[in-house]
N, C-alpha and C positions, 0 to 999 in steps of 0.2 A: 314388554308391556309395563306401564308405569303402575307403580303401587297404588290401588283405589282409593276414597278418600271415606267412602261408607260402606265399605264390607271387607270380608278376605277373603284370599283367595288359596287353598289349601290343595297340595296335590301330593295325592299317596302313591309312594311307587310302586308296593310290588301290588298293590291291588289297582291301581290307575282310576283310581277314583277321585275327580276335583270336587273339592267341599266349596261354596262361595254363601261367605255368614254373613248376613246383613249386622251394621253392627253398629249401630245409632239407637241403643235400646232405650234411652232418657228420652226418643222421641219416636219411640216406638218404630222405630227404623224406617220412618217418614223419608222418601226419595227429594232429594234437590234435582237442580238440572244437572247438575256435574252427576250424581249418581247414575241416573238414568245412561246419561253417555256414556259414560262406564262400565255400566252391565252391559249393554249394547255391546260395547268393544269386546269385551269380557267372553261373552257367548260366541261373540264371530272367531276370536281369537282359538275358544276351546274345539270349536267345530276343526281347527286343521293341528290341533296340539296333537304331536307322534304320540306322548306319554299319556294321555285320556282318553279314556273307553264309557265313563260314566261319568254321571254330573247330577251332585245333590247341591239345592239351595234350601238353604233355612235362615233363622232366625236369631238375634241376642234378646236377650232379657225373654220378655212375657210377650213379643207380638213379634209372627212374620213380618209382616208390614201393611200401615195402616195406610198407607196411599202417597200423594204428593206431600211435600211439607207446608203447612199452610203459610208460615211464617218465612218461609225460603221461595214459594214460589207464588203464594197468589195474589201478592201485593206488586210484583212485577212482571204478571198477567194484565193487571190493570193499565200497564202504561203503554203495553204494545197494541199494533195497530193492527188487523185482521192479517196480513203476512206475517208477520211476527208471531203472532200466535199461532199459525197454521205451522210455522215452523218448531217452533214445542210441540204441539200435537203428533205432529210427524214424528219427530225424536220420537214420543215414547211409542208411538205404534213400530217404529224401528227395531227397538227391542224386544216387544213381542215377538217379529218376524226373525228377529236373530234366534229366539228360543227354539221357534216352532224349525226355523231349517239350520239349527245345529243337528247332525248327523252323531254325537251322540245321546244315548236316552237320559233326558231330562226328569230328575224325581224330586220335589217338592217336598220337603220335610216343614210341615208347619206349625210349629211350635207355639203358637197362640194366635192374638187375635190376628182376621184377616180381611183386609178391607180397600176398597177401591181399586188403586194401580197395583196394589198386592193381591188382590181376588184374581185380576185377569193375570198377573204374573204368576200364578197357582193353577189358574185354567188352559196357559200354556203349556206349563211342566207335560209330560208325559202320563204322570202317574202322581199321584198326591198321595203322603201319607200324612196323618195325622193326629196331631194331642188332642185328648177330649176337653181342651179348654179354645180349641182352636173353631171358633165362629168365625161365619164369614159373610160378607156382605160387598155388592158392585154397587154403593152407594152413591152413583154421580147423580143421580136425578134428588137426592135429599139437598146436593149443595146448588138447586139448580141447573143441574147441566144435562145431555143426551144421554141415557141410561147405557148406549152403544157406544162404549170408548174402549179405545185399544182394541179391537178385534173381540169386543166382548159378543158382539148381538152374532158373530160366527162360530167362536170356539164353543158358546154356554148352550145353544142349541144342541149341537153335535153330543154335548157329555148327560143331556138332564131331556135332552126333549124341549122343542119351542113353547109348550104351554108352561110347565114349570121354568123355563128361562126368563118369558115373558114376564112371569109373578116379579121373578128377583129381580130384573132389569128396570120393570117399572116402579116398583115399591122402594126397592133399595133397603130392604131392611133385611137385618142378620139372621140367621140360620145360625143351627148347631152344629157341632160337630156330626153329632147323631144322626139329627138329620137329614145335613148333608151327605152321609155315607149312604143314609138309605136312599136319595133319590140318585145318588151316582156320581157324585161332585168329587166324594173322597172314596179314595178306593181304599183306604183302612185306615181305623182308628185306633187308636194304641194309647195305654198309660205315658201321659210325659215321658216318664223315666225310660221307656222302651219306643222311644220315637227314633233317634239317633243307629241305635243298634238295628233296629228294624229298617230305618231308610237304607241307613246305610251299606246292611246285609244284603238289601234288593239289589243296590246298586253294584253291588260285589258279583252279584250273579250275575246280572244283565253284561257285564264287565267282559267277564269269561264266555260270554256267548259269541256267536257270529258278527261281529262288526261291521261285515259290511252287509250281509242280510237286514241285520236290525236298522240302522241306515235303510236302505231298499223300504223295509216297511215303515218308516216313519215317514219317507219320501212321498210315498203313497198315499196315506192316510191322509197329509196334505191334499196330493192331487188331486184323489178322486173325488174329492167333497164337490167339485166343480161337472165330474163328468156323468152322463148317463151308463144305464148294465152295459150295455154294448161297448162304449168305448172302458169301461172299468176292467172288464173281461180282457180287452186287447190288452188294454195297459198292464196288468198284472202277466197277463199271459209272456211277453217280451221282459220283461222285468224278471220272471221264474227264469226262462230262458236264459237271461244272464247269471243269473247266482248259480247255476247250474254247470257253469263255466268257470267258477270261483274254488280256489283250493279249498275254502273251507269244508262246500259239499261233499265234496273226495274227501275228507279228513270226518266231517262227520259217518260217512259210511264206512271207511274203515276201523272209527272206533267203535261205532256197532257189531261188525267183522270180528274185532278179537277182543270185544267185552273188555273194555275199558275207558275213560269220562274221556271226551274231543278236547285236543287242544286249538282252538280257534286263534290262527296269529294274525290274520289278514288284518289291514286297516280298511276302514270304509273306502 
């Protein structure tokens, strides 16, 4: 994979943890289109890396990321013609979907502000953590545009409930960190200074866990958004069925057996 041109890309061995730092902090780590296509790759790529088990994105400077770049892309929004653009749009809802079925858990460390293609970028993560300076907002209907981009009017129901999603999608204005925790956007808030150590602790554990179980359920969580009790019930029912056939389960019950922590090796 070619070196990105707006972030890093960071992978710890003995904990198999990939770090990916947005890293355009003079512009608040504002996406081009090269970036966008690059995370994209990025996430497809991490989904079959042997050496990664977990995967934190954060931020440089003072903002996760404040959305597309204005100056880099919406002056060459203007010239294209409704294919053209449908083709950018697609791009970045690509990326979402490369988040949402990388098969490993995705945790969001967001390190300040957080805004537009960085909200839904944060709404796909798995798990958000977050600095109490880190506000956020799905700001498209402020510059004009459908408040439902990116997979936004699917993921922000699922995490907050459609009446409070409907507020932030139509309004477009920011929320706190605070707030955001309380209605369920962020699942913790932490001093700056303990944002890093904390994501990156989750993502340590998540790490050591069942790989391909956790997989299985992230898989799900996808699917089932679409199905009724009935087919949910089968779905999960055949899905246990198989983890159940997976060394890990044996490896989990035999560390329960002789009282001692599972070493989970399997890959998804």
């Amino acid at each position: 994979m070619k070196s990105p041109t707006g972030f890093k890309l960071e992978v710890e061995a003995t904990t198999q943890v990939a770090t990916i730092t947005l890293n355009r902090p003079e512009r608040l780590n504002a996406l081009t289109f090269e970036i966008y296509a690059e995370l994209r790759d990025t996430f497809r790529a991490l989904d079959q890396a042997p050496g990664v088990r977990a995967v934190v994105i954060t931020g440089s400077g003072r903002a996760f990321c404040s959305g597309g770049d204005v100056e880099h892309i919406i002056g060459e929004l203007f010239a294209r013609d409704y294919e053209r653009l449908l083709d950018f749009t697609r791009l970045t809802c690509d990326l979402i979907l490369a988040i949402r079925q990388c098969r490993r858990p995705v945790i969001a460390a967001l390190n300040g502000t957080v805004a537009g293609a960085g909200a839904v970028i944060a709404a796909a993560a798995d798990l958000r953590v977050a600095a109490e300076s880190a506000k956020i907002a799905f700001l498209f209907t402020k510059v004009g545009l459908c408040g439902a981009d990116m997979g936004s009017a699917w993921l922000l129901p699922r995490l907050i409930g459609a009446g409070r999603a409907t507020q932030l999608l139509l309004t477009g204005d920011f929320i706190d960190a605070r707030e955001a925790e309380r209605i369920g956007l962020y699942n913790q808030v932490v001093p700056l200074e303990q944002l890093m150590p904390t994501a990156g602790g989750l993502a340590e554990r998540l790490a050591r866990g069942p790989a391909f179980g956790l997989a299985m359920t992230k898989d799900l969580l996808n699917r089932e958004a679409s199905l009724d009790l009935v087919a949910a019930l089968e779905t999960e029912a055949q899905a246990q069925a198989v983890c159940m056939q997976h060394p890990d389960f044996k490896e989990a019950y035999e560390a329960f057996m002789n009282k001692r922590p599972a070493r989970f090796l399997g890959a998804p």
